[in-house]
Backbone bond lengths (Angstrom), bond angles and torsions (degrees), N, CA, C in turn:
res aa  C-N    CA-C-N  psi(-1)  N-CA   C-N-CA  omega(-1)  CA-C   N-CA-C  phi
1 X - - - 1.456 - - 1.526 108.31 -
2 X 1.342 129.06 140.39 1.086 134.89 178.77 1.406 120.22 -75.06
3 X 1.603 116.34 156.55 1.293 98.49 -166.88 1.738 128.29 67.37
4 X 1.091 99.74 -22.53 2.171 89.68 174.64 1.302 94.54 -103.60
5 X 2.189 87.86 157.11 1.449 106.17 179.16 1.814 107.28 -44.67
6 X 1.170 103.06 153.88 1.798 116.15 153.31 1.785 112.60 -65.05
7 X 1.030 109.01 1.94 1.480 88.61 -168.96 1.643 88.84 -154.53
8 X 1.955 123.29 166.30 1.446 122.88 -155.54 1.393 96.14 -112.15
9 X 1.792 122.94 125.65 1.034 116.34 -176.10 1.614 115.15 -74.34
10 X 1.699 113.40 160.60 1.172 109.67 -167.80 1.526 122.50 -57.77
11 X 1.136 135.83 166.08 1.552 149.38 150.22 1.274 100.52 -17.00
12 X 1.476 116.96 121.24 1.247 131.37 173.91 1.761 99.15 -92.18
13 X 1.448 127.98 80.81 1.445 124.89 -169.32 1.540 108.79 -67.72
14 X 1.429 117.70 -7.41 1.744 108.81 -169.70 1.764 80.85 -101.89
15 X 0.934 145.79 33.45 2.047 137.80 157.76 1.840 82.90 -93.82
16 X 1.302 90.07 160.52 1.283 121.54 151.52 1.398 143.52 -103.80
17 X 1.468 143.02 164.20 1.254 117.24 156.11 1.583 104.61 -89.16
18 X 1.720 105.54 142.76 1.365 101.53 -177.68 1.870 103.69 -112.53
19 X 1.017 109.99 125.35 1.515 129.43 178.61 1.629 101.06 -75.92
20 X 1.566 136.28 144.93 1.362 136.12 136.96 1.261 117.17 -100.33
21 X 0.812 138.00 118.68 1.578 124.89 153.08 1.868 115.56 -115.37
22 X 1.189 123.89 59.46 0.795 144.68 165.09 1.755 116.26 -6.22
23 X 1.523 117.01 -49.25 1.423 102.03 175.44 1.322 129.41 -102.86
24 X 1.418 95.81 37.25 1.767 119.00 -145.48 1.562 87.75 -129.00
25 X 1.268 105.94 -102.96 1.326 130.67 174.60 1.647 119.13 -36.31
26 X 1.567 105.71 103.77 1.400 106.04 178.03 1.315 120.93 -88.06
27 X 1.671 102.55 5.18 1.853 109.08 171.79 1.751 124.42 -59.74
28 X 1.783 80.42 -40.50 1.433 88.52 169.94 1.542 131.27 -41.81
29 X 1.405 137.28 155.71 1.206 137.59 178.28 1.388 108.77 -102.84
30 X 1.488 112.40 110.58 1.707 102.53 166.49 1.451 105.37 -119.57
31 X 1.372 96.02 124.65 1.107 128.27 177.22 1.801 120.33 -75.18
32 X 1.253 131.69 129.84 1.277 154.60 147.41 1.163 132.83 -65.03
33 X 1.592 124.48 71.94 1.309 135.04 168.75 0.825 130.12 -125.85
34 X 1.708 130.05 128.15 1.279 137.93 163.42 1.181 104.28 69.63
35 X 1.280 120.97 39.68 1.562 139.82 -176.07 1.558 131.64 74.33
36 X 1.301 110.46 -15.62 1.162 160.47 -117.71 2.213 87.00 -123.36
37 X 1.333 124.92 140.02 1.452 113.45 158.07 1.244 81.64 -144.19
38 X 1.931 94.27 137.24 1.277 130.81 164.37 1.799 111.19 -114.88
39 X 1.796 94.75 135.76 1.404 82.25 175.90 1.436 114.91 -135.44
40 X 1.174 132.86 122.12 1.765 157.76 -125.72 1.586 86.87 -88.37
41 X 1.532 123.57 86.26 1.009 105.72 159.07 1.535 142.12 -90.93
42 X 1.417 105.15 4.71 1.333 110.43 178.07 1.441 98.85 -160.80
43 X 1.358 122.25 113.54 1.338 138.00 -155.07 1.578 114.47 -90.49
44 X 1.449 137.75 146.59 1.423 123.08 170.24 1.965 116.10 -49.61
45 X 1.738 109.05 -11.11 1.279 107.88 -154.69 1.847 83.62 -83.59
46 X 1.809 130.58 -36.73 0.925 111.27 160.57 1.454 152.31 -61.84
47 X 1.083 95.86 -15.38 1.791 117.54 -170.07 1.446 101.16 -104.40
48 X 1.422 128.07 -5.48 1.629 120.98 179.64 1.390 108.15 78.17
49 X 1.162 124.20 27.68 1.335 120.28 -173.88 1.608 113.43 72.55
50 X 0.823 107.58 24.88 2.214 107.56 179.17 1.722 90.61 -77.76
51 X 1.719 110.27 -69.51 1.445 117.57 -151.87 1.417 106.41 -155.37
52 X 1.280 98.19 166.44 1.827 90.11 178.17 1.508 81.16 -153.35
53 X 1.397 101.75 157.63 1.899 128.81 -165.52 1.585 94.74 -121.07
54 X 1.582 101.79 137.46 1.471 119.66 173.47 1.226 115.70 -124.30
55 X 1.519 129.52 132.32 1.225 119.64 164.13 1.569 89.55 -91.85
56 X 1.919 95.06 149.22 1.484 99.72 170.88 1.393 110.82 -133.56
57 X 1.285 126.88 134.43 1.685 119.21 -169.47 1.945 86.94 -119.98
58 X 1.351 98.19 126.75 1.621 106.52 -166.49 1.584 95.28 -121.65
59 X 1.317 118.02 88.11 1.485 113.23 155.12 1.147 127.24 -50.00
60 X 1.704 123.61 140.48 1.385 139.35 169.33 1.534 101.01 -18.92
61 X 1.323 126.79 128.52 1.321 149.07 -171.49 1.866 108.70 65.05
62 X 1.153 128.08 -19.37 1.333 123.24 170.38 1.030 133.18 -22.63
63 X 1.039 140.50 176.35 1.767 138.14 157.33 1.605 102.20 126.52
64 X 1.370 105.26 146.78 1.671 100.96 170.28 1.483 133.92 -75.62
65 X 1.172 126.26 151.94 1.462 108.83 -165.41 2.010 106.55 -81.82
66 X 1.171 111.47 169.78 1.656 111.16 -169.72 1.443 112.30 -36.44
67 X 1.220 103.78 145.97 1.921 96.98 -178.92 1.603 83.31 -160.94
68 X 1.590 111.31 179.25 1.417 120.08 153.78 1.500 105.65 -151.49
69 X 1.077 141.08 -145.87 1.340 142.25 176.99 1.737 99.08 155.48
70 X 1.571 89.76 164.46 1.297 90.95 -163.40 1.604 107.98 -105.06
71 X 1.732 126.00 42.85 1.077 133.51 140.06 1.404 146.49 -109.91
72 X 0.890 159.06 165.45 1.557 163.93 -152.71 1.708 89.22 -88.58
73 X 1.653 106.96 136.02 1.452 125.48 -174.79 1.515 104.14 -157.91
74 X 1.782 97.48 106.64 1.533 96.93 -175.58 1.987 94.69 -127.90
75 X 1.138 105.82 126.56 1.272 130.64 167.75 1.684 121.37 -72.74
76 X 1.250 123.51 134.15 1.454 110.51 162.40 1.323 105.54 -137.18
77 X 1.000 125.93 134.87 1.480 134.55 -160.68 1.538 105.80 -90.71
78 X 1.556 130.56 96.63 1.163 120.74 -174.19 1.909 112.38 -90.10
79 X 1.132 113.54 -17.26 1.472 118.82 -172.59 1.803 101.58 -156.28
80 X 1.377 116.47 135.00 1.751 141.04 -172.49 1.295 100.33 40.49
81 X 1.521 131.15 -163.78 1.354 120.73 -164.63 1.599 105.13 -140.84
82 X 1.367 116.73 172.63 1.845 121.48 167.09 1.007 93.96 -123.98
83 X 1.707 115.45 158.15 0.761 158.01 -170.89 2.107 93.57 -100.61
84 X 1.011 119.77 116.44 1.435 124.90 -161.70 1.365 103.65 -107.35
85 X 1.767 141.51 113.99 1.602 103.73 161.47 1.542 87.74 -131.56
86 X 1.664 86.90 145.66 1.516 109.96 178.14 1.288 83.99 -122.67
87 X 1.814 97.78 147.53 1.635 111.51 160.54 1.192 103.17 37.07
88 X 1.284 124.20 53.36 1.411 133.78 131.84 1.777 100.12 86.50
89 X 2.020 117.09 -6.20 1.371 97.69 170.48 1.330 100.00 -111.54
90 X 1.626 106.74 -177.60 1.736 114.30 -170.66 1.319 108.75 -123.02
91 X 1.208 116.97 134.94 1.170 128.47 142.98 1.300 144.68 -163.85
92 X 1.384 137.35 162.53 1.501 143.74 -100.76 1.411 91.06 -122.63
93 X 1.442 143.86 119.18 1.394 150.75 155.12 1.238 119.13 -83.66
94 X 0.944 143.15 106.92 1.554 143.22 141.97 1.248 142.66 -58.00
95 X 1.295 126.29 146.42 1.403 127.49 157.02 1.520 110.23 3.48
96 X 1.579 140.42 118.14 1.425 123.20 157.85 1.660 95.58 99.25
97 X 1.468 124.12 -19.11 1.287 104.65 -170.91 1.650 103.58 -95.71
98 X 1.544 112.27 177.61 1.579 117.12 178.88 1.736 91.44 -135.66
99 X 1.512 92.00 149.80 1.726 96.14 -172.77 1.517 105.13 -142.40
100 X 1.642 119.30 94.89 1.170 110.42 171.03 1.379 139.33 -90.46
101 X 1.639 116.64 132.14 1.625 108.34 -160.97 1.449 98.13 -98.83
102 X 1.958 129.65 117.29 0.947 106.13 158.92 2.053 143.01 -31.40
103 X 0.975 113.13 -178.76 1.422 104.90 160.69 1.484 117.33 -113.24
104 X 1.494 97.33 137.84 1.684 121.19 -162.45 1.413 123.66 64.69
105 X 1.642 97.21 30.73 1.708 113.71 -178.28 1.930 100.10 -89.57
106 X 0.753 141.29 76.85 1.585 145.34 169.30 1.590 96.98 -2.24
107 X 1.579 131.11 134.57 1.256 126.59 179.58 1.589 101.72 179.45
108 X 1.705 110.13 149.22 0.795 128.39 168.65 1.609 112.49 -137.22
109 X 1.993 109.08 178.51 1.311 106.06 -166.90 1.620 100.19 -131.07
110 X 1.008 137.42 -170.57 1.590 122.95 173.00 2.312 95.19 176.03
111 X 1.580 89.57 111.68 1.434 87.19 160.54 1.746 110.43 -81.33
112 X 1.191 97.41 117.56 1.644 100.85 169.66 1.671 112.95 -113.27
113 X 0.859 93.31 9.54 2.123 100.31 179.41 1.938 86.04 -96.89
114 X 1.509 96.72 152.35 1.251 126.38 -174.82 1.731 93.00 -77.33
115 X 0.988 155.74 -86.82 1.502 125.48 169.02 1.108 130.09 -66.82
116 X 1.710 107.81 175.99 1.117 113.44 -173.11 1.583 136.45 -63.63
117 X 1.357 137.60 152.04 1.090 118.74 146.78 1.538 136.94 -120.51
118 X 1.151 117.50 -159.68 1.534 109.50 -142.56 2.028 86.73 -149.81
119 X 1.209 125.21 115.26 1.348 137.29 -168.94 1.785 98.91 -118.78
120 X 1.481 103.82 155.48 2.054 102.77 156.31 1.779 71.93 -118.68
121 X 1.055 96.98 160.15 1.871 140.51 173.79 1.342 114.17 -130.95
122 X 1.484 115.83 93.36 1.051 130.49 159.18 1.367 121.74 -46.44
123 X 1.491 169.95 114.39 1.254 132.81 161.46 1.795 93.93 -125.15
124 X 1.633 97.53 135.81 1.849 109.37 174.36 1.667 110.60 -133.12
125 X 1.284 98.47 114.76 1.397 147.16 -1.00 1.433 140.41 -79.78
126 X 0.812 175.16 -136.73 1.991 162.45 179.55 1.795 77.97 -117.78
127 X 1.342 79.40 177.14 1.747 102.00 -166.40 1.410 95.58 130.65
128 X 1.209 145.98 -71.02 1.470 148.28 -166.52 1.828 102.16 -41.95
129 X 1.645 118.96 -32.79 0.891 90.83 -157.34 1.442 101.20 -99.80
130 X 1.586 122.93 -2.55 1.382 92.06 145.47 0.943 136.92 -123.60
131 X 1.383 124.14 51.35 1.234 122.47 131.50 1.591 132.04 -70.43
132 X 1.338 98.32 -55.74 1.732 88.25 155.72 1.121 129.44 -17.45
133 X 1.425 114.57 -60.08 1.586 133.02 -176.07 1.312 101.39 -59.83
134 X 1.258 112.81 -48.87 2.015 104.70 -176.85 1.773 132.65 -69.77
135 X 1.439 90.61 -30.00 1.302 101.50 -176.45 1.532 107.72 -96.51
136 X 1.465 124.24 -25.00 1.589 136.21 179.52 1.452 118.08 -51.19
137 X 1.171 143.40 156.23 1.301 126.62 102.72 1.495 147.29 -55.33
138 X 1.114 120.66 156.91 1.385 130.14 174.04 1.305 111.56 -68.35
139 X 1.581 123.32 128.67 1.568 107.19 151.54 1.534 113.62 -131.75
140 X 1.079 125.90 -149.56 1.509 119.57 -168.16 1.653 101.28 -113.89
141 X 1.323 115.62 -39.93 1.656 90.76 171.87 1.482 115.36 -139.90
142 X 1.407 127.30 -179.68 1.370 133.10 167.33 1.783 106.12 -16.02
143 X 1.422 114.05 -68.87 1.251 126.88 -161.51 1.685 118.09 -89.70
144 X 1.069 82.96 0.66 1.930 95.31 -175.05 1.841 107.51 -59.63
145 X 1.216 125.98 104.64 1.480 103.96 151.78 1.004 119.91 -46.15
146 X 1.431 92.52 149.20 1.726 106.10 160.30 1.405 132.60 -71.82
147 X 1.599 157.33 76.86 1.204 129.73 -147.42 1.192 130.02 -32.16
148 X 1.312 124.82 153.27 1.337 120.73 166.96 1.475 112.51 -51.68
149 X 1.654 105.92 157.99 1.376 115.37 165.84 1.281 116.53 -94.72
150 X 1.318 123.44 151.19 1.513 135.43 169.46 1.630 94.59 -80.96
151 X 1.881 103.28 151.13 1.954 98.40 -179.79 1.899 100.86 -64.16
152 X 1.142 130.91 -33.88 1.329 111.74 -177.60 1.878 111.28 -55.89
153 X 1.359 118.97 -55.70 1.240 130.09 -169.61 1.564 102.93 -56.32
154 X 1.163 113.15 -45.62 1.800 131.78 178.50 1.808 105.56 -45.07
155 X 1.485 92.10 -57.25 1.447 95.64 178.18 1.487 135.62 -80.35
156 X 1.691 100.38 -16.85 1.386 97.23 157.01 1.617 126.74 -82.70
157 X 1.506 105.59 -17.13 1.484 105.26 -179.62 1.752 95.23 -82.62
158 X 1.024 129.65 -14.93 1.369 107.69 176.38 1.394 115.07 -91.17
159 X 1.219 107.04 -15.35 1.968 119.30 161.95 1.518 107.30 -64.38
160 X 1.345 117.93 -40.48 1.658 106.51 -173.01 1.017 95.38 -82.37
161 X 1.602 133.39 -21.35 2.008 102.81 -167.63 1.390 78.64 -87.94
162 X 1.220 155.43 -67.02 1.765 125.37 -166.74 1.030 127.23 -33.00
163 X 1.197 101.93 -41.20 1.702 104.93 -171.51 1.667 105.46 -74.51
164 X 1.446 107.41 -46.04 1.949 109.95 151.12 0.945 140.98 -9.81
165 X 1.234 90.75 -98.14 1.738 128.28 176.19 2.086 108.05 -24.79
166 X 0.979 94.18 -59.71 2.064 90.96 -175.53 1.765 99.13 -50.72
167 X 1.123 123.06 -29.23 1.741 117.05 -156.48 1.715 80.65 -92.98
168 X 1.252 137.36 -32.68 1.350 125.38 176.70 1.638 134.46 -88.35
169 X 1.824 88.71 9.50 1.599 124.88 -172.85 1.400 100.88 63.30
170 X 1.548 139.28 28.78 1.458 121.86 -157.21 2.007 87.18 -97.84
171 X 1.295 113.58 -179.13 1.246 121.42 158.84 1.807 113.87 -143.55
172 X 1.291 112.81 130.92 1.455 106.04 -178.02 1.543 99.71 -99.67
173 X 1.276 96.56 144.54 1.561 101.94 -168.42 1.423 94.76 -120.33
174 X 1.713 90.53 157.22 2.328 86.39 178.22 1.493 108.03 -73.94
175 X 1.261 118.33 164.98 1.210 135.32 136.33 1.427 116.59 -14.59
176 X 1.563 115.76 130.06 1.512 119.36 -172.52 1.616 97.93 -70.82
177 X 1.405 115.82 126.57 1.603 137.41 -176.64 0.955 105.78 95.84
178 X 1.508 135.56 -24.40 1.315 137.74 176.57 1.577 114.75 -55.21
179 X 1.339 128.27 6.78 1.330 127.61 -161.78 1.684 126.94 -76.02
């Protein structure tokens, strides 16, 4: 790689190893979005800011609506599949597959299978995960919905991710025809 030392700097002894156990561990944060719970298993605060890991449990119709941002977002589909569209084409991931979204590539995700599925979310560099955390709710586990929103609550959570979103470089884009 260009630009890095020739040689591997020493052992950073103040890192940790960081463990997930996701259906175990109620330290973890699972997050409540867009119907959708994500839960932060490995945070930018562990990785030094490189990346942070998401579990995402995407109920039948789930997925976030179009966005892009200007970091690297790679999906691997561990259980049922989304329906993926980048740059305006679609296509369908499964079980076993990995799906990488450039950065500032326009994209959305969509469970269209009758159960749920279950994604890891790469994101490089971290930042995603807290935003999640800011704009989310709390729930109690991996699989927990999020409650529904009332239209007042709806509309203020879609006021805070705007008002968000620029400090996390993200952009929410309308709905395809919505233009």
């Amino acid at each position: 790689m260009p630009n890095q030392p020739n040689t591997v700097p020493p052992d950073n002894l103040s890192r940790r190893l960081t463990v997930a156990r996701p259906d175990e561990d109620q330290s973890l944060p699972h997050i409540g979005l867009v119907g959708d719970t994500y839960t932060i298993l490995v945070t930018g605060r562990d990785t030094e800011g490189k990346y942070t890991l998401i579990d995402m449990h995407v109920p039948p119709g789930g997925g976030p609506p179009p966005h892009r941002h200007d970091f690297e977002e790679m999906f691997t589909v561990l259980d049922g599949e989304v329906r993926v569209t980048f740059r305006g084409e679609t296509t369908v991931a499964r079980a076993g597959q990995t799906v990488n979204v450039p950065a500032n590539a326009p994209h959305s995700f969509t469970n269209s299978a009758g159960t749920p599925s279950r994604l890891l979310c790469l994101c490089a560099p971290a930042g995603q995960d807290e935003f999640f955390t800011l704009v989310g709710q709390a729930v109690a586990t991996r699989t927990e919905a999020p409650p529904p929103l009332s239209p007042d609550a709806q509309a203020a959570f879609i006021a805070k991710s705007r008002n968000l979103a620029p400090r996390f470089k993200t952009e929410l884009l309308p709905p395809p025809g919505d233009d």
